[in-house]
N, C-alpha and C positions, 0 to 999 in steps of 0.2 A: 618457484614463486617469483613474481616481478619485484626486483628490485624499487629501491624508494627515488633511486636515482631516473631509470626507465620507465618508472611509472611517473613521477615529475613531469619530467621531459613530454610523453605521450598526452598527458594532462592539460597542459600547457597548451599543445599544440590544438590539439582538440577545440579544450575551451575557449582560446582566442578565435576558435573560429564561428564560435555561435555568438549569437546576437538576437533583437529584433527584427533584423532581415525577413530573417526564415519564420516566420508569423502568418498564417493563415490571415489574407486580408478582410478576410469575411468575418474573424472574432476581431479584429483590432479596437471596433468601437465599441466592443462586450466589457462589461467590468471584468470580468477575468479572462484576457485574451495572452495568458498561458497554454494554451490548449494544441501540443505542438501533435505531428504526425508525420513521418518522415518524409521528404517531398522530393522526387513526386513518390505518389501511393498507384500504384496500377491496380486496373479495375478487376474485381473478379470475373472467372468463366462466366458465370450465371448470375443473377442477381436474384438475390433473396428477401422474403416480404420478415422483417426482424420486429418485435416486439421486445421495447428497452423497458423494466420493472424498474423503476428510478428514473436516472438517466440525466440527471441536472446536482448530482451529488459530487461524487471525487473521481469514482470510478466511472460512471456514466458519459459525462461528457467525453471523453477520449473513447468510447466507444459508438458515440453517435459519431464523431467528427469520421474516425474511420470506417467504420460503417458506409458513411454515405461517399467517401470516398472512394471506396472499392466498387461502389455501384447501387449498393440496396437499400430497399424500403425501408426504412425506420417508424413507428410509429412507439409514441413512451407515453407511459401510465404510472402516476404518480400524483401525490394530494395536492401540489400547484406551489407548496411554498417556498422548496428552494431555489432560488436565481427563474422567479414565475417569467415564462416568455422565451427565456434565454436563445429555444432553439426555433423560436416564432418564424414561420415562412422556411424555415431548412426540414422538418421532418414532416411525413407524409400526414399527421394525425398528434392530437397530446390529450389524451384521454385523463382523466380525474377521478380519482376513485380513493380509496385507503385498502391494503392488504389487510390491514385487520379487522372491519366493518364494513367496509363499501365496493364487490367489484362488479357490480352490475356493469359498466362501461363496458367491462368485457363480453361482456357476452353475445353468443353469435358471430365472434370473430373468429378467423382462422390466421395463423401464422407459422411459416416455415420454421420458424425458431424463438424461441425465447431465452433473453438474457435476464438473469435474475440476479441482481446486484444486493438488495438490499434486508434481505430477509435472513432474520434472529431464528425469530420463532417459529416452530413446526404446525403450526394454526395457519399461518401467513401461507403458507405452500396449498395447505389442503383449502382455504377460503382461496384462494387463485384457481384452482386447481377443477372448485366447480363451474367456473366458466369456460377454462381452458382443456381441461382434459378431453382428449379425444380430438382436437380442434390442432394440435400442433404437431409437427414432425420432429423438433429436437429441442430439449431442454437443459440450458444450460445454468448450473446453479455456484454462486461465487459461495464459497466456504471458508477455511483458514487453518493454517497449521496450527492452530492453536485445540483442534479437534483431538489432536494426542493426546493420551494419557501420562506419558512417563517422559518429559523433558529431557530428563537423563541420559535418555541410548542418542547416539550418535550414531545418525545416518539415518534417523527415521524419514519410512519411504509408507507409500500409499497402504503397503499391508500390514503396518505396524498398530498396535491397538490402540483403540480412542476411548475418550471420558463416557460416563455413565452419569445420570443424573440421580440424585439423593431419591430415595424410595418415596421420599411423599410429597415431592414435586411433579405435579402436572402440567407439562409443558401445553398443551392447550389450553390453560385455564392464569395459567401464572399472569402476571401484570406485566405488560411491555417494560415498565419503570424498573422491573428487577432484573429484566434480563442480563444483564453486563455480569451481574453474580454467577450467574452457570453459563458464560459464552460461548467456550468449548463445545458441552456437551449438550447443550443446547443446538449448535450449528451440527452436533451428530444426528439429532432426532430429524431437523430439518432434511439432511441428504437421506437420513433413510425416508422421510418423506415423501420426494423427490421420488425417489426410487419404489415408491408405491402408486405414486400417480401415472406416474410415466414409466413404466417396463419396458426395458430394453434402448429407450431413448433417450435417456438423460449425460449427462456429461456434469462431473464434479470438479472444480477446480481449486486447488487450497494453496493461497497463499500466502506468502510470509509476512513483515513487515513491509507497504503498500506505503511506498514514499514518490514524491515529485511535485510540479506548481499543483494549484488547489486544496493541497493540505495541510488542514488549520490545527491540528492534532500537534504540531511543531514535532512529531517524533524524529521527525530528519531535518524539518528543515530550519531546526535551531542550531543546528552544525554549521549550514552556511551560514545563518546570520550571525552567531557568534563569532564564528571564525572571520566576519568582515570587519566588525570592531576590531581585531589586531587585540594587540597585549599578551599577555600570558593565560593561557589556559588550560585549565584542569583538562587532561585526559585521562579516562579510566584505567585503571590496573596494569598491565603489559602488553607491548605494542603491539603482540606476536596475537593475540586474543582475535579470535573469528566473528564477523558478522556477517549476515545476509538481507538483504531487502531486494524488490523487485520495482522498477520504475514504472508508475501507473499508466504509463502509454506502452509497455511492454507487454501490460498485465491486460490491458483492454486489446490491443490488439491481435494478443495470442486467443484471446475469448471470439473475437471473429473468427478466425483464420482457424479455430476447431469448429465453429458452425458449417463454414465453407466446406470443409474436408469431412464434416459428418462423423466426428471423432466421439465416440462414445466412453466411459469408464472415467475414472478417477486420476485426478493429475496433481501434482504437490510443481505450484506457480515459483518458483524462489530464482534469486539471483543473487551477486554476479553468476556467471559462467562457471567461472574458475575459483575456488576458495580465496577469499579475500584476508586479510586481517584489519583490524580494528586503526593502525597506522598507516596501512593505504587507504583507505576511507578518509583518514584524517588530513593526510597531507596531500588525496586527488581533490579534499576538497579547497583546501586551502591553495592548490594550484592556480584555480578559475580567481583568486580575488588578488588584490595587488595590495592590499593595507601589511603592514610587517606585524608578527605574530610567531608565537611559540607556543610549544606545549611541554607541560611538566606532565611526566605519567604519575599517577598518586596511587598506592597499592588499593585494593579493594577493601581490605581491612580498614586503613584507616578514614578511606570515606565511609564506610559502615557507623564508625562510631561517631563520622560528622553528621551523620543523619543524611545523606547523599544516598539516595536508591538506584539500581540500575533501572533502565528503560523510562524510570519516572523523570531523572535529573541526569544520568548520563545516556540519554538515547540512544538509540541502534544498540546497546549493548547490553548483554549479560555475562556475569560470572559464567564461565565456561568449566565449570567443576558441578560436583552436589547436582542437584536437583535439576539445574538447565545447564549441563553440560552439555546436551544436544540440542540445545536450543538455538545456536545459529550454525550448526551443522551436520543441519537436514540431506534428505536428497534429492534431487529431481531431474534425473537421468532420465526417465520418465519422456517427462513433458520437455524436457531437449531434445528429446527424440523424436517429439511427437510436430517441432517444429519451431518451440520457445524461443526466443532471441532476445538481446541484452544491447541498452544503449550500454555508452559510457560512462563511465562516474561522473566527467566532467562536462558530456552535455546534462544529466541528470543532475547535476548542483548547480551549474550555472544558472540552467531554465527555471529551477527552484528559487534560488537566487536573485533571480531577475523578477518573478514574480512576486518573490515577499515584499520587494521594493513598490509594486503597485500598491498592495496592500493599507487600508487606512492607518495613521501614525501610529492609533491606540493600540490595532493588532501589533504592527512590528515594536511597538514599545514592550508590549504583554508577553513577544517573548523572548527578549533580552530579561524578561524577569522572571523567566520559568514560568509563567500562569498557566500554562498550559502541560507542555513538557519543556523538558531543559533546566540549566540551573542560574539560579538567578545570579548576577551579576554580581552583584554584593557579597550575597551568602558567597558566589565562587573567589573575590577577593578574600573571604575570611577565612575558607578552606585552606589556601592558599597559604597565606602567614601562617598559621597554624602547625602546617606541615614544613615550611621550612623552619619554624623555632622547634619542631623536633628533630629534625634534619642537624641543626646548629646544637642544640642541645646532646645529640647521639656523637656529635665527635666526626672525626675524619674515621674511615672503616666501617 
């Protein structure tokens, strides 16, 4: 396991060397010109006509940018409202439609591949499905580990069992608005979807927590911005505690690079590399900023009775016992095999980093206050006392 001293050191090194430099000069005048991709990107053997289902979301954009920098056609289908324009004069086509009522746009097209980013519902695949079917050669559908059933096992890998939906839920019929209630197993109807449209050519990829710039979800990137205030800070339970996330330029660009290679089956997306803990995380992130800052670890117990949730108010983490004891110590031997690759923490925090700072005031205000995910600064100064007047109160021992 990397020491906290070598991983420091490695951190450091790293993250002093990123910057706005290394910026795609073609997003600089985009509102969100985070959109990094390793440089240079060499071109594919062949070039591919690609069909993006999104593509202006979290995930999407880091798959058009590489996308078109390996060489291929892009062409993205989506209702127009997020970031409208964004990839205006860069992709071949930007079709408008909705998956769940509208995709005549498609129709009569043909495309070597389809990325499928954005879809809950198993309605969404089969209304795609009647313009597309028959018209594409590979289809690739973004999923998520959250498709398990039993958090508990360690080391859940691609054949381990998934969720089941309630007997008198119809997932064709349910309301968009409730899906987040059955997300799991919802995203299982969807793959077996998939795999009813497209026989034998589909490609499933599930990934884990999906952190890097453009995500407004703060599940990670309220670490680096907490941690740039400095002071004292709550860290969960014990330092030795396992997490995993996957950096969303990792995550899009492994989604090409199994189109290119025509890689079919089921893949579990996750990172780092190498098992991490919950202190390397903390302190690769706190390497990239220069403000001085600690952390006190607070047992999980007595954040439980502060009303502090894991993943809600201490992100990247869960209790590694009970219920999601396997929850950030999945497997995806897999899809490392299959060709998966991992920036480093410290470009991944940095570029995070560096992007929350673009961000309007109100965002990076909202969450230094947990509005989103994270814990609010206050409430974590109150945690805080709290736990050292029982700390003082418990005596030396």
């Amino acid at each position: 396991m990397t020491s906290r001293r070598s991983f420091l050191h490695t951190g450091a090194m790293i993250g002093g060397a990123l910057g706005l430099g290394g910026l795609p000069k073609s997003l600089l005048a985009q509102h969100d010109p985070f959109l990094l991709t390793p440089q240079p990107v060499t071109r594919a053997p062949a070039s591919l006509n690609i069909l993006i289902l999104g593509g202006t979301g979290f995930t999407g954009p880091e798959q058009v940018e590489y996308a078109l920098a390996r060489g291929h056609r892009v062409t993205l289908f989506n209702r127009n409202k997020t970031r409208p324009g964004f990839f205006k004069g860069k992709v071949a086509e930007e079709l408008q439609g909705d998956l769940n009522n509208d995709t005549s746009a498609l129709k009569g097209r043909q495309f070597d591949v389809v990325l499928d980013n954005p879809t809950t519902l198993p309605a969404w695949v089969r209304n795609a499905a009647q313009q597309l079917a028959g018209n594409v050669k590979h289809y690739i559908f973004q999923s998520t580990t959250s498709v398990y059933s039993d958090q508990s096992i360690i080391g859940l890998d691609e054949n381990s069992p998934v969720g089941v939906l309630p007997a008198d839920i119809d997932p064709y019929t349910l309301d968009p608005a409730h899906a987040s209630r059955y997300y799991g197993p919802l995203k299982v109807r969807a793959e077996q979807e998939v795999a009813k449209q497209y026989p034998g050519i589909w490609t499933v990829v599930r990934p884990c927590l999906i952190v890097g710039p453009l995500d407004r979800t703060d599940r990670f990137t309220y670490w680096p911005a907490r941690i740039d205030q400095g002071g004292e800070i709550v860290a969960p339970d014990k330092p030795d505690d396992p997490c995993q996330f996957i950096d969303v330029r990792d995550l899009a660009e492994f989604s090409v690079r199994m189109a290119e290679a025509r890689a079919f089956g089921l893949y579990n997306a996750i990172g780092p590399e190498k098992p991490m803990t919950i202190a390397e995380m903390l302190y690769g992130v706190k390497s990239i900023t220069s403000t001085p800052g600690f952390f006190t670890w607070v047992p999980w117990e007595f954040l439980k009775e502060q009303g502090v949730r894991p993943w809600r108010h201490m992100t990247v983490w869960q209790p590694p016992y009970g219920a999601t004891a396997g929850y950030q110590r999945r497997n995806a031997s897999k899809a490392i095999a299959a060709g998966l690759t991992f920036r480093s923490l410290a470009d991944t925090a940095r570029t995070t980093l560096d992007w929350h700072r673009t961000r309007p005031q109100a965002e990076q205000d909202a969450t230094l206050r947990g509005a989103v995910g994270g814990l609010d600064m206050k409430r974590e100064a109150e945690v805080l006392a709290a736990w050292h007047a029982k700390l003082k109160t418990a005596g030396p021992g």
